[in-house]
C-alpha positions as CSV (number, residue, x, y, z in Angstrom):
1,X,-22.0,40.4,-74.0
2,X,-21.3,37.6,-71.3
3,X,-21.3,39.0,-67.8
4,X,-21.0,35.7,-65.8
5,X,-18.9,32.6,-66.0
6,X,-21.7,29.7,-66.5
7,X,-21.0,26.6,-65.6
8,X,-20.3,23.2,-68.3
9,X,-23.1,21.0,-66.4
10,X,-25.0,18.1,-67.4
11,X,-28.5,17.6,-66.4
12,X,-29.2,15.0,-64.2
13,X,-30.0,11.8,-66.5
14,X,-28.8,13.3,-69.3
15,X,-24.7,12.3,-70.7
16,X,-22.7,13.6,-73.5
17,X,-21.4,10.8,-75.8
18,X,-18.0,11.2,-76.6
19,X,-15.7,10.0,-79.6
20,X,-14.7,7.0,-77.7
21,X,-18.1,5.5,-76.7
22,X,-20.2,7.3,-79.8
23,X,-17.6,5.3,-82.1
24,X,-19.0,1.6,-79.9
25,X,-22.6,3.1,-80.4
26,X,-22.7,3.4,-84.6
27,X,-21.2,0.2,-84.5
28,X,-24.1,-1.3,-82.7
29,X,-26.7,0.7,-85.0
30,X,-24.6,0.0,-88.4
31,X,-25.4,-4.1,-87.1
32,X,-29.2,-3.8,-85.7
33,X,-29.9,-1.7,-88.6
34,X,-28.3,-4.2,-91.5
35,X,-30.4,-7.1,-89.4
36,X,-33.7,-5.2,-89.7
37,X,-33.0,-4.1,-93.4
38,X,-32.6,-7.8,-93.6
39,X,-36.2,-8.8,-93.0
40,X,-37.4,-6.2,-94.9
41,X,-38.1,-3.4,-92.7
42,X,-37.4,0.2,-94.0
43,X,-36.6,3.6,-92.4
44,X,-38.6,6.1,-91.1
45,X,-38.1,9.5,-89.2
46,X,-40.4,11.5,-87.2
47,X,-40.8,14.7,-84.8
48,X,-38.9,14.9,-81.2
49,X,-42.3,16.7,-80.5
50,X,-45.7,15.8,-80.3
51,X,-48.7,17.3,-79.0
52,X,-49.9,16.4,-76.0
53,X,-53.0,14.9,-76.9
54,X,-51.1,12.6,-79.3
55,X,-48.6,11.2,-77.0
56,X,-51.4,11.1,-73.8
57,X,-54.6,9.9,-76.0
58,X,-56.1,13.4,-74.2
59,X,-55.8,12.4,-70.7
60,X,-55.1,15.0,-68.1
61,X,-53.3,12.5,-65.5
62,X,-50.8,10.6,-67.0
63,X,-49.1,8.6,-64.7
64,X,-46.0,8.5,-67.0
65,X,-43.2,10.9,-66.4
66,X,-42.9,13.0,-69.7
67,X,-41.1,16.2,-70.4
68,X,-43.8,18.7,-71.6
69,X,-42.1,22.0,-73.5
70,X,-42.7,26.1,-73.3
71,X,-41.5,28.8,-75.2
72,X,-41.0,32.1,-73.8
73,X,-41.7,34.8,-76.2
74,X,-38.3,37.0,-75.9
75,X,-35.5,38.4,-73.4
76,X,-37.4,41.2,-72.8
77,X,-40.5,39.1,-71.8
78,X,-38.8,36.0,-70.5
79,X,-41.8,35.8,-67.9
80,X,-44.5,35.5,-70.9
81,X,-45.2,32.4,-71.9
82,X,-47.0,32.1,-75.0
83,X,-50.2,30.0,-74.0
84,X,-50.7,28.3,-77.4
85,X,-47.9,26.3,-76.5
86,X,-48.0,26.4,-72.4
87,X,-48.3,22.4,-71.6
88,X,-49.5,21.5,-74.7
89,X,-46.8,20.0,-76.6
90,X,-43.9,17.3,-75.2
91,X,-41.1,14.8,-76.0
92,X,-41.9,11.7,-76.9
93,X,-41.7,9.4,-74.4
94,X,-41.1,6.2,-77.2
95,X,-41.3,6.0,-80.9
96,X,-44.4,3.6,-81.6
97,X,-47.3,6.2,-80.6
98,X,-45.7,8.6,-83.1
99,X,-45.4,5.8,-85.9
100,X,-49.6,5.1,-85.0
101,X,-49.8,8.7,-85.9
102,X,-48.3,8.5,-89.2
103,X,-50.0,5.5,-89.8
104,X,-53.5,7.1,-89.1
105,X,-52.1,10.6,-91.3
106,X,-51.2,8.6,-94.4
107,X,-53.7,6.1,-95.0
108,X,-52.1,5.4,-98.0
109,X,-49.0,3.9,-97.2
110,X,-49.1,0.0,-97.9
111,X,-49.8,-2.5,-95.8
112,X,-48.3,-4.5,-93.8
113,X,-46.0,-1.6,-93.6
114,X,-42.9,-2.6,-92.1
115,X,-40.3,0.3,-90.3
116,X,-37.7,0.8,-88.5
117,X,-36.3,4.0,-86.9
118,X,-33.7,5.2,-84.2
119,X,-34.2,8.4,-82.0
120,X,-33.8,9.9,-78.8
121,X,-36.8,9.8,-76.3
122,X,-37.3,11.6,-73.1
123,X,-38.7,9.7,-69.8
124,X,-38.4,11.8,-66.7
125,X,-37.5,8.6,-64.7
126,X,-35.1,8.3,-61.8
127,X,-31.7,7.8,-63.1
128,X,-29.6,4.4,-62.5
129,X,-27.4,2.8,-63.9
130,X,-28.0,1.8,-67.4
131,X,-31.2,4.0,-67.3
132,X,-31.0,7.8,-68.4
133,X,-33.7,10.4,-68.9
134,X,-32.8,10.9,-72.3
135,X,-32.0,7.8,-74.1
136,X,-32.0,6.1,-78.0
137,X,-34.6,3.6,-79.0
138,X,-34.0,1.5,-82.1
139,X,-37.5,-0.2,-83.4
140,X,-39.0,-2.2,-85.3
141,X,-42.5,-2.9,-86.1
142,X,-44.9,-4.3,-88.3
143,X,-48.7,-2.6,-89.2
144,X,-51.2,-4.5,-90.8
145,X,-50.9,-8.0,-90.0
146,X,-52.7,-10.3,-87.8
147,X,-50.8,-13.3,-88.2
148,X,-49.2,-14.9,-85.7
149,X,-46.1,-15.0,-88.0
150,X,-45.3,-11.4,-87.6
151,X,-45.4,-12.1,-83.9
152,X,-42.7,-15.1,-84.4
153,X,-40.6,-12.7,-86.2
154,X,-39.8,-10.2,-83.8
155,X,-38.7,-13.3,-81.6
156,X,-36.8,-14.1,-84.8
157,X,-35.1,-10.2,-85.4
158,X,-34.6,-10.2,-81.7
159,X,-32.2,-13.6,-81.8
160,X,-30.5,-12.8,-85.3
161,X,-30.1,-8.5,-83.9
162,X,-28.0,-10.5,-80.6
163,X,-26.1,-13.0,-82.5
164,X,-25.4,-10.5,-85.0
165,X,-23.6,-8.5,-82.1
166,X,-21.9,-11.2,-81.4
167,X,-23.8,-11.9,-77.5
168,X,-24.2,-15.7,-76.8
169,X,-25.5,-15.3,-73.3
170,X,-29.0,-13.6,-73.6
171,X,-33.1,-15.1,-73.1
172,X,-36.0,-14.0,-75.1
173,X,-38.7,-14.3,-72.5
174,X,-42.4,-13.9,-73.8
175,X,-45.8,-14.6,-72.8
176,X,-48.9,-13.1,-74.0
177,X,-51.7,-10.1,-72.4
178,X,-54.3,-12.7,-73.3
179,X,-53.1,-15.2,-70.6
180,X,-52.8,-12.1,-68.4
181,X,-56.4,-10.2,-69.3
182,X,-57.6,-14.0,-69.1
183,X,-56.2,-13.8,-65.3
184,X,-57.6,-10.7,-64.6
185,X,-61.1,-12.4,-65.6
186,X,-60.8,-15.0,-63.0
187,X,-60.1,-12.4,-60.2
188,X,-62.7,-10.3,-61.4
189,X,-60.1,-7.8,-61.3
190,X,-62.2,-5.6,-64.2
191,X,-60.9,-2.2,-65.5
192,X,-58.1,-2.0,-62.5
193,X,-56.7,-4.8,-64.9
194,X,-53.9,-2.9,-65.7
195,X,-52.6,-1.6,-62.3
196,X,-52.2,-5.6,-61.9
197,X,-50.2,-6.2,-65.1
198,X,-48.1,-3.2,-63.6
199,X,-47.5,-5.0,-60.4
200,X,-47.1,-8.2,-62.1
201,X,-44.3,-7.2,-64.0
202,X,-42.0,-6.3,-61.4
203,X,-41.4,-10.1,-60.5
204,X,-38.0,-9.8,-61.0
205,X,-37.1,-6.7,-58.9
206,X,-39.9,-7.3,-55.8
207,X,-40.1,-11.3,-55.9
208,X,-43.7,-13.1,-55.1
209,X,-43.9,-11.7,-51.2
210,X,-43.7,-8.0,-53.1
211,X,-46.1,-9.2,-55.6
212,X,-48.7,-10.4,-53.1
213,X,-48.0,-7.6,-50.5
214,X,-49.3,-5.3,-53.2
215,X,-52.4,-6.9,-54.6
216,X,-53.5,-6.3,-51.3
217,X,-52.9,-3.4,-50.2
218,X,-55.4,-1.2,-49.2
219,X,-56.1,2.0,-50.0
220,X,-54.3,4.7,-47.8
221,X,-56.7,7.7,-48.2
222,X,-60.0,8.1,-49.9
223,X,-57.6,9.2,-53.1
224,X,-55.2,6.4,-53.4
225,X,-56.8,4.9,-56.6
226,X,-53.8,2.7,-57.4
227,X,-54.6,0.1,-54.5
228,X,-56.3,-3.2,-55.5
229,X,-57.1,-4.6,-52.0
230,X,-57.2,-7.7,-53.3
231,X,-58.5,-10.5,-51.2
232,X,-56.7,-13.5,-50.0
233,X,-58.8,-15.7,-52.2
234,X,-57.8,-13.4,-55.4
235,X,-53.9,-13.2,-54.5
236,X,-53.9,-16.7,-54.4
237,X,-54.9,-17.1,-57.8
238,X,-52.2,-14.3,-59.3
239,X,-49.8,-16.6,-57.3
240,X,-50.6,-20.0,-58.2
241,X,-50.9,-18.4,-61.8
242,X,-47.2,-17.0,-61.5
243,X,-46.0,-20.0,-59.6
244,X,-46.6,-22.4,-62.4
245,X,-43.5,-23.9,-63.6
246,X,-42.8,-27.0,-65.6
247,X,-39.7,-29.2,-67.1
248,X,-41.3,-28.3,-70.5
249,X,-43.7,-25.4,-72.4
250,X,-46.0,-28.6,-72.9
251,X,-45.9,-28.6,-69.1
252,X,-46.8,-25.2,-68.2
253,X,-49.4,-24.9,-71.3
254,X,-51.1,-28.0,-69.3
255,X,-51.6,-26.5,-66.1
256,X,-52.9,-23.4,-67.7
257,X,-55.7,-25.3,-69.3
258,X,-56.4,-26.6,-65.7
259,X,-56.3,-23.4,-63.9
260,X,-58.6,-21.7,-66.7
261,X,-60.6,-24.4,-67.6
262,X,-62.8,-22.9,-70.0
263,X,-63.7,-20.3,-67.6
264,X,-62.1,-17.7,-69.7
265,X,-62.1,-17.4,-73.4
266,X,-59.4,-14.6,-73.4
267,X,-57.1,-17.0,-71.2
268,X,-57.6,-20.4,-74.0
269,X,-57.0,-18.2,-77.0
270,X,-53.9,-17.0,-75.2
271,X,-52.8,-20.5,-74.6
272,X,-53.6,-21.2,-78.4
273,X,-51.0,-18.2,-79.1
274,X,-48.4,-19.4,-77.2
275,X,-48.6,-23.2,-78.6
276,X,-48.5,-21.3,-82.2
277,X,-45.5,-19.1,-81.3
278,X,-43.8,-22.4,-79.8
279,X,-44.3,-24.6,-82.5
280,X,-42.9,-21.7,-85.2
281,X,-39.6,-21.5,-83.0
282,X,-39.1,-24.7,-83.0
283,X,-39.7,-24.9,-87.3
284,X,-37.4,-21.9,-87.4
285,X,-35.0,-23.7,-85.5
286,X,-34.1,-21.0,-82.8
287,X,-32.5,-22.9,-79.7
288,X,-34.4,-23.0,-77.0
289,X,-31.3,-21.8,-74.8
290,X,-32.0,-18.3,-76.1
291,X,-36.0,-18.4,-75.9
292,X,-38.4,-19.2,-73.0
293,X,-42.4,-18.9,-72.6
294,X,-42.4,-16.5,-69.5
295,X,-45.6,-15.9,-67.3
296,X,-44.4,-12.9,-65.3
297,X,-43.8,-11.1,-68.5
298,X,-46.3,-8.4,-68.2
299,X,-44.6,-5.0,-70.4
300,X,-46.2,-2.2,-68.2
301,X,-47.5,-0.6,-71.3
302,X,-51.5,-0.6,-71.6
303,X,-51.5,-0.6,-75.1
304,X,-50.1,-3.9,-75.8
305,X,-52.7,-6.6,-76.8
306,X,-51.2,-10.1,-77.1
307,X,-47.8,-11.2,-76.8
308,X,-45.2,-9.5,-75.7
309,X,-41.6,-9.8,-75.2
310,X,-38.7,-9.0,-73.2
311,X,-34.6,-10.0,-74.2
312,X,-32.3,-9.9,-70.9
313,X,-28.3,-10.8,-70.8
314,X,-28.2,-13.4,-68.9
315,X,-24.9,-12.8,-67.5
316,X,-26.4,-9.3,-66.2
317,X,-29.8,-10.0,-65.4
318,X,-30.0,-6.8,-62.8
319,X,-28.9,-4.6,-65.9
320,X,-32.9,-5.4,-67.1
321,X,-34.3,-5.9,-70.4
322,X,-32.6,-4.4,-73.4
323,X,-34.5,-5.6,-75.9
324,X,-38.2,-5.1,-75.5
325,X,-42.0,-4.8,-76.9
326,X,-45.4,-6.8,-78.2
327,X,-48.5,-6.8,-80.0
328,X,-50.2,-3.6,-79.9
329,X,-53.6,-3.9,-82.1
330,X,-56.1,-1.1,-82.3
331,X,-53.0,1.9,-81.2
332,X,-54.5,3.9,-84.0
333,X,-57.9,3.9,-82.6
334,X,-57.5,7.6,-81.0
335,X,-56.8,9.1,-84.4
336,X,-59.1,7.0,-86.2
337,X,-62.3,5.3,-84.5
338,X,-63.0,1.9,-84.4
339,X,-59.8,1.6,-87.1
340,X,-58.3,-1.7,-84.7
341,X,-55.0,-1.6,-87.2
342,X,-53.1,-4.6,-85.6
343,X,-49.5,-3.9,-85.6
344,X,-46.6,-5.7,-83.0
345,X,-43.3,-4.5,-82.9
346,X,-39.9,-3.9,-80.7
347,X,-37.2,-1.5,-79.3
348,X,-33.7,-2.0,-78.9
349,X,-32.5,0.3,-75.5
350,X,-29.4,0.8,-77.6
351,X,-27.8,2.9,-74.4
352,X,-28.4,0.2,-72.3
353,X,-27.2,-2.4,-74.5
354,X,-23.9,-0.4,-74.6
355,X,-23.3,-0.3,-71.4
356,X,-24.2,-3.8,-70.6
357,X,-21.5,-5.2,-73.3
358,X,-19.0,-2.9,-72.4
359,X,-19.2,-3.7,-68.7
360,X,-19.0,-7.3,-70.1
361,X,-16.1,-6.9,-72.1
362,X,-17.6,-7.9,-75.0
363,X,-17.0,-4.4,-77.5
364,X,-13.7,-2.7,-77.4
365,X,-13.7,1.6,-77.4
366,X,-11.5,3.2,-79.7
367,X,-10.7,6.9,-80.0
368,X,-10.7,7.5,-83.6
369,X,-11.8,5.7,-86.7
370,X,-9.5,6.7,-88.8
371,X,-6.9,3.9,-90.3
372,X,-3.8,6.2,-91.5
373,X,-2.6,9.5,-90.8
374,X,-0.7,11.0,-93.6
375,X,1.9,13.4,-91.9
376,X,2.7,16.9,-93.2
377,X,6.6,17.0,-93.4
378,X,7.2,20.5,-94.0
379,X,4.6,22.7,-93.8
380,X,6.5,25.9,-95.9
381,X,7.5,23.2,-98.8
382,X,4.4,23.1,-101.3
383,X,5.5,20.3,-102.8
384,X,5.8,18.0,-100.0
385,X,2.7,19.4,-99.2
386,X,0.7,18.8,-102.4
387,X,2.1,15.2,-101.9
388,X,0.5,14.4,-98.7
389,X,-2.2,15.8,-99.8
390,X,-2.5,13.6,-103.4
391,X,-1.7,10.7,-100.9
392,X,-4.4,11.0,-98.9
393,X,-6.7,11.2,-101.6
394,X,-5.4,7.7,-103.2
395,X,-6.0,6.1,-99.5
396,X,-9.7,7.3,-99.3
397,X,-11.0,6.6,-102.9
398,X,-9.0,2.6,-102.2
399,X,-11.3,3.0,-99.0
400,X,-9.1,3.7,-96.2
401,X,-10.2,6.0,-93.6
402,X,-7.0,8.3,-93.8
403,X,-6.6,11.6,-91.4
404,X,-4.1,14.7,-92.5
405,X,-2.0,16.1,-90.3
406,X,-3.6,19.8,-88.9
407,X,-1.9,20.5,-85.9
408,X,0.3,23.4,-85.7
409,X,3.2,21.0,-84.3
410,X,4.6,19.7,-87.6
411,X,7.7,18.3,-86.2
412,X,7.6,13.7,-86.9
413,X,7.7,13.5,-83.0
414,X,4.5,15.3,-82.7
415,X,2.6,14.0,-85.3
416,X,3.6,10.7,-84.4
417,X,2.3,11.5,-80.7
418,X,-1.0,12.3,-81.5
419,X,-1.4,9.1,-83.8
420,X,-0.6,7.2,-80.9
421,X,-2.6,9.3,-78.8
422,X,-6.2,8.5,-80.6
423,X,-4.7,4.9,-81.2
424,X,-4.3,5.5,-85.1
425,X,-2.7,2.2,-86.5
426,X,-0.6,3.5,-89.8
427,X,1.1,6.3,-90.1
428,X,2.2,7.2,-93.7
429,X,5.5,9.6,-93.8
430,X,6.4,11.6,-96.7
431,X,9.6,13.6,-96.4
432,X,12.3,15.1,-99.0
433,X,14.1,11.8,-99.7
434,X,10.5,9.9,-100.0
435,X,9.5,12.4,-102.7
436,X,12.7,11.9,-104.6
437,X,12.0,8.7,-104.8
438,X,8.5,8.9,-105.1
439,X,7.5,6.2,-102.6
440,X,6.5,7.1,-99.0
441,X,7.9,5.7,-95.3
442,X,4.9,3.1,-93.4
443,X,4.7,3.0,-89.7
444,X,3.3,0.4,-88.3
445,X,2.3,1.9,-84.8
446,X,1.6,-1.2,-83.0
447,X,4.5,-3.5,-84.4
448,X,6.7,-0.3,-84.1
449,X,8.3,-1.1,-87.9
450,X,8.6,1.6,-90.4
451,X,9.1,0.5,-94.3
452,X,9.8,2.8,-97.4
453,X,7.3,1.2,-100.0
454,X,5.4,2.3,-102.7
455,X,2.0,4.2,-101.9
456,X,0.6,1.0,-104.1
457,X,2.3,-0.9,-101.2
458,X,1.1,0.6,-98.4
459,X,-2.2,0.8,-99.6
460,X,-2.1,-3.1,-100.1
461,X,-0.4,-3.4,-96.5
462,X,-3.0,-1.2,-94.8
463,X,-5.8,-2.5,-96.2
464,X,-4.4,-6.6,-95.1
465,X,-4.9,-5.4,-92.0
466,X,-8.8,-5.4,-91.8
């Protein structure tokens, strides 16, 4: 029995998704989803949990913020924790290290396989707005391919998943690790590469002066391990690589070959990546409007490999990318040794993407789906009754979303109240002298006009209206 009042609270980063906004959201996913099925990817569903060493590759310090789980053995002993399970099991943090685990536990599947999937991950990041703790992903990858084509085509997915949604205004900005890991060469910046990508790839919210100021920083204490120090010499380089600009790709691919100059293998194959990726857009016949070659594109991730990609609205660009990911060969490699399964991929941030068209204006909320209410006369007449009933029926199996009446206020004021309430567009009245006359009354509820027409009729009429 209950012996205290507990509060309805939220956590922190965490949001409940009512009618009104969970309605805008399957929308979204009912369009992503038909444009993935589209290029041939198929579904796939896995655990909200994971052991640790799956999610972490075994690492005791993961600088991620990840929600780890424990499970108290009972009321009585709600201070034991059960140790098999003490810290040694958390939420996924993203989707694609799960799909590398399926892809290492059934060998079997064929190759390339091709997947999508939508599910909630967990980040324990700082909330903000457009950012949550608990969030949807909606990806798309595929395993098993090296070409360069299955890089083009997330470009490709990416452009036809935004114009599909019916967003004009957005950039596809890419670039490729290679060009980065090649940069890292010529700084002899080694195995702190990737605290560099990680710095790199906040151009957009520190600017160059926040880049530069922490290359070089130096180390605090004796255990301050993220600091590069760089030197003057080596954040000159990172800038004059970041700096380059040009009235063309051609442009920008030129000064690259100068600034690398054969000194880096890495860096010319990445150069050779981008002039493939930019010559296949331009076959394909995506506008240039919506795509451009991006050097501070970094993806903080360490596991991506070649190129990677970013999509921004460009009418919110502080919103941040909603459409994100890259090449990430050899991910299966800490379930299966020396495996190097190439596989490229990306994520929609479908809550972020929500909230971004919304504030934009460019998806209406509604409160209900449904398309007629059938009203319920009198509720002690079985006749009239049955008839709404049969009614309702007729307008489902013709496809209509229709709602019966179950309130316990069965007067016509009511029951029209609540349709206009939850914005219901037809309301379908069937009263004594509508029975006699087997036909029903149609209310328009926007147009305010009311008809008595066969239910043949009003099926026709309702269904005009979409």
């Amino acid at each position: 029995m209950l012996n205290k009042t507990v509060k309805p609270e939220l956590l922190g980063g965490f949001r409940d998704m009512l009618p009104r906004e969970a309605i805008l959201f399957q929308k979204i996913v009912a369009v992503i989803r038909k444009v993935y099925e589209s290029f041939g990817f198929v579904p796939l569903e896995t655990s909200g949990m994971e052991h640790w060493d799956v999610l972490t590759g075994g690492a005791e310090n993961v600088e991620k913020s990840i929600f780890t789980a424990r499970i108290v053995r009972g009321a009585e002993d709600k201070n034991v924790v059960d140790e098999t399970l003490d810290q040694r099991y958390t939420l996924r943090f993203d989707l694609t290290v799960p799909l590398a685990r399926v892809i290492a536990a059934y060998p079997d599947l064929p190759k390339p396989f091709k997947r999508y999937q939508i599910g909630r991950v967990w980040r324990g990041e700082k909330p903000q707005a457009g950012r949550f703790r608990e969030f949807y992903q909606f990806d798309f990858d595929t395993i098993g391919s090296n070409s360069i084509l299955a890089d083009v085509e997330v470009i490709q997915v990416m452009y036809e998943t935004m114009y599909a949604l019916g967003i004009k205004n957005f950039l596809i900005r890419f670039n490729t690790r290679k060009l980065l890991n090649g940069l890292a060469e010529l700084v002899n910046c080694g195995e702190r590469a990737s605290e560099m990508l990680r710095i790199i790839d906040k151009m957009d919210k520190i600017g160059m002066d926040g880049i530069l100021a922490q290359l070089q920083r130096m180390a605090d204490n004796e255990y301050d391990e993220s600091a590069l120090a760089f030197s003057a010499a080596q954040a000159a380089t990172v800038q004059r690589f970041l700096s380059i600009r040009g009235d063309s790709v051609e442009d920008i691919i030129a000064q690259l070959k100068t600034l690398f100059a054969g000194k880096s293998a890495t860096g010319d194959s990445g150069i050779a990546e981008i002039e493939a990726i930019v010559a296949t857009l331009r076959a394909l016949g995506i506008p240039e409007t919506n795509w451009c070659f991006d050097l501070s594109v970094a993806r903080g991730l360490d596991y991506y490999t070649g190129p990677v990609f970013e999509t921004v609205l460009t009418d919110m660009p502080k919103l941040g990318s909603v459409f994100s990911g890259g090449r990430f060969d050899g991910l299966t490699n800490r379930f299966m040794p020396g495996s190097n399964i190439p596989g490229v991929g990306a994520s929609v941030g479908v809550d972020r993407l929500l909230v971004g068209m919304q504030k934009l204006g460019l998806v209406t909320a509604t409160e209900t789906v449904t398309e007629a209410l059938v009203t319920i006369f009198d509720q002690s007449n079985d006749e009239l009754r049955k008839t709404s009933l049969q009614c309702c029926t007729k307008l489902r199996n013709g496809g209509i979303r229709t709602e019966l009446y179950l309130g316990d206020d069965y007067t016509l004021r009511a029951q029209l109240a609540y349709a206009q309430k939850k914005n219901i567009p037809f309301v379908v009245i069937i009263g004594p002298d509508e029975l006699q006359q087997n036909k029903v009354q149609l209310k328009d509820m926007a147009q305010r006009q009311q008809r008595v027409l066969t239910v043949s009729e009003c099926f026709a009429i309702i269904r005009s209206s979409y």
